[in-house]
Steps between C-alpha positions, in 0.01 A plus 500: 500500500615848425561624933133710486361533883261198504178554700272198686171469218766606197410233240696632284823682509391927428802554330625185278211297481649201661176322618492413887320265759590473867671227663354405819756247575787717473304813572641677157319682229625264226559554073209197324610405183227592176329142577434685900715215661761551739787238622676548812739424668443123592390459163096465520277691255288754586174691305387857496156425761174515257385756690692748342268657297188486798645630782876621389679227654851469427587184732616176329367197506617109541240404165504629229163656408416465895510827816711525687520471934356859510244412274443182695376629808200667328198310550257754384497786271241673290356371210546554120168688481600746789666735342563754786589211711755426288637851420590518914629161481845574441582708756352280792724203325796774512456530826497142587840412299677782739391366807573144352870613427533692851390218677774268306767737632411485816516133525094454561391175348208524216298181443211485277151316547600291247778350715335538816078557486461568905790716574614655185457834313334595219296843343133559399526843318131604463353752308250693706293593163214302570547431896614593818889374574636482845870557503665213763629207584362176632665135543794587225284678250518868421244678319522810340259736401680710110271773575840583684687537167325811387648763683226760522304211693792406694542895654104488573518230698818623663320864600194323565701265785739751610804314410818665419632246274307233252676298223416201294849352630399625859249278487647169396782601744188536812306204381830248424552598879208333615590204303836457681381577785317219498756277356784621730384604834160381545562085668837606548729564801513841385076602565547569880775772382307640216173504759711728745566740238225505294195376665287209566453390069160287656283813599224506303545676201179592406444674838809664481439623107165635616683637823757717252241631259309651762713632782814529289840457615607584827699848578794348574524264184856659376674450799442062469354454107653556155157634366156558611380161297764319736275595784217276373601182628808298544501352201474855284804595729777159427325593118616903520822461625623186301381749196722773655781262534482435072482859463783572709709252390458530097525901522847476663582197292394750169705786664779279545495419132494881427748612703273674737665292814804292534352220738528142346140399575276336769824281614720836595299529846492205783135695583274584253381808705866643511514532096140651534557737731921571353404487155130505384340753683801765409493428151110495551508836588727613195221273325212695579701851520565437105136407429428850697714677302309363188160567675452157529323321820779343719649126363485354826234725729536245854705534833644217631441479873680245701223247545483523125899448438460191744215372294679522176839335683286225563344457100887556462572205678260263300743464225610156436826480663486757763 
């Protein structure tokens, strides 16, 4: 390839029209020959996913003429006659192959239905045309509602909730914390530890929903919760804060990769809350001081109290390894 800057959904190479997929094996934005195929470096084959052309994805995959992993975990999405559905469909799947790739960083294990149908992970990306969509989570299935994609929606419901930050990634990044949450802490030595910090996960939830939407949080939420939705329940709160945690740690790991800081990454820190506090929340600042300066709202508009920075050492410490 001709050295251009190559960027994560490039399918092709901007300035010599090298054609591109991305390697999920070796993590690598990767040349396909004119065929779409791919060999690497053990020697197997891989094929630019069919989903190219619906959704814009640019992973490879083991068949050719098959999806790839991404692509895999999908188990729903709009059909051919929904044709709004399907224009918001590629950002929601967008979405989903960053977290995928964060989440293969950090060492967090991603298995399928397919592979395992009680405790593994999959999508249902619903178009809210002709029905009502609930965005959450519930026994390793995420749902989605793609009304989220269109950004004048997206702001209404933000005003409309009070919420000073809503993304389609945000989202996978909250809901995929249930989902682990369930898989790593819940029926594991770690729940009594999780319990002290965030709350008893078995109080009912449907109390406690009703509970926030008509008293509100309570005065003192930002001295021991990320965000006002943390305050809903304990569940909402593991889900905000393991969200805060992805944020955190792909901005610095982008600002590393810019030049903006000189730390290494997530490893360059025995606590997580030391490179939070020595690193993110100064550059943070300079963050939202720039978007100021452009009259933009601030990039990251939360303080980090110190119930919150022991809440996110302990998401920190969920990673395989730790």
């Amino acid at each position: 390839m001709c050295g251009n800057a190559l960027y994560f959904e490039n399918s092709v190479c901007t300035s010599c029209g090298t054609a591109l997929g991305f390697s999920r094996g070796e993590a690598e934005i990767v040349p396909v020959d004119e065929n779409g195929r791919y060999t690497d470096a053990a020697g197997r084959v891989w094929h630019v996913c069919r989903n190219l052309g619906l959704s814009g994805c640019t992973w490879l995959a083991a068949l050719e003429g098959g999806q790839c992993s991404a692509c895999d975990l999908t188990r729903v999405r709009p059909n051919d006659a929904d044709l709004e559905g399907l224009s918001q469909y590629p950002v929601a799947e967008r979405a989903k192959r960053w977290l995928l790739v964060q989440l293969d960083r950090l060492g967090f294990e991603v298995v399928g239905k397919a592979e395992d149908p009680e405790r593994g992970l999959c999508f249902d990306l619903l178009s809210s045309v002709a029905e009502d969509v609930v965005i959450g989570h519930a026994d390793g299935v995420i749902t989605i509602d793609l009304a989220e994609s269109d950004d004048a929606y997206r702001v209404r419901m933000q005003k409309q909730l009070g919420e000073p930050y809503r993304t389609m990634l945000g989202h996978f990044r909250h809901e995929v914390g249930h989902y682990f949450e369930w898989i790593l802490v819940e029926g594991t030595d770690r729940l009594d530890e999780a319990r002290k910090l965030f709350g008893d996960e078995t109080a009912d939830y449907q109390a406690e929903i009703d509970r926030h939407y008509s008293e509100g949080p309570p005065a003192d939420w930002p001295e021991r919760y990320i965000s006002t939705y943390a305050t809903m329940h304990p569940y909402e709160d593991f889900a905000e804060t393991w969200a805060h945690f992805l944020h955190i740690t792909d901005a610095l790991e982008t600002a590393t990769g810019y030049g903006l800081t000189t730390v290494a990454g997530i490893e360059a820190f025995s606590r997580f809350r030391d490179l939070v506090t020595g690193v993110w929340m100064p550059l943070a600042i300079a963050l939202n001081m720039v978007n100021r300066s452009m009259g933009k709202d601030d990039l990251y508009p939360f303080v980090l109290s110190d119930p919150v920075l022991d809440k996110l050492e302990f998401v920190a410490s969920l990673r395989p390894g730790r």
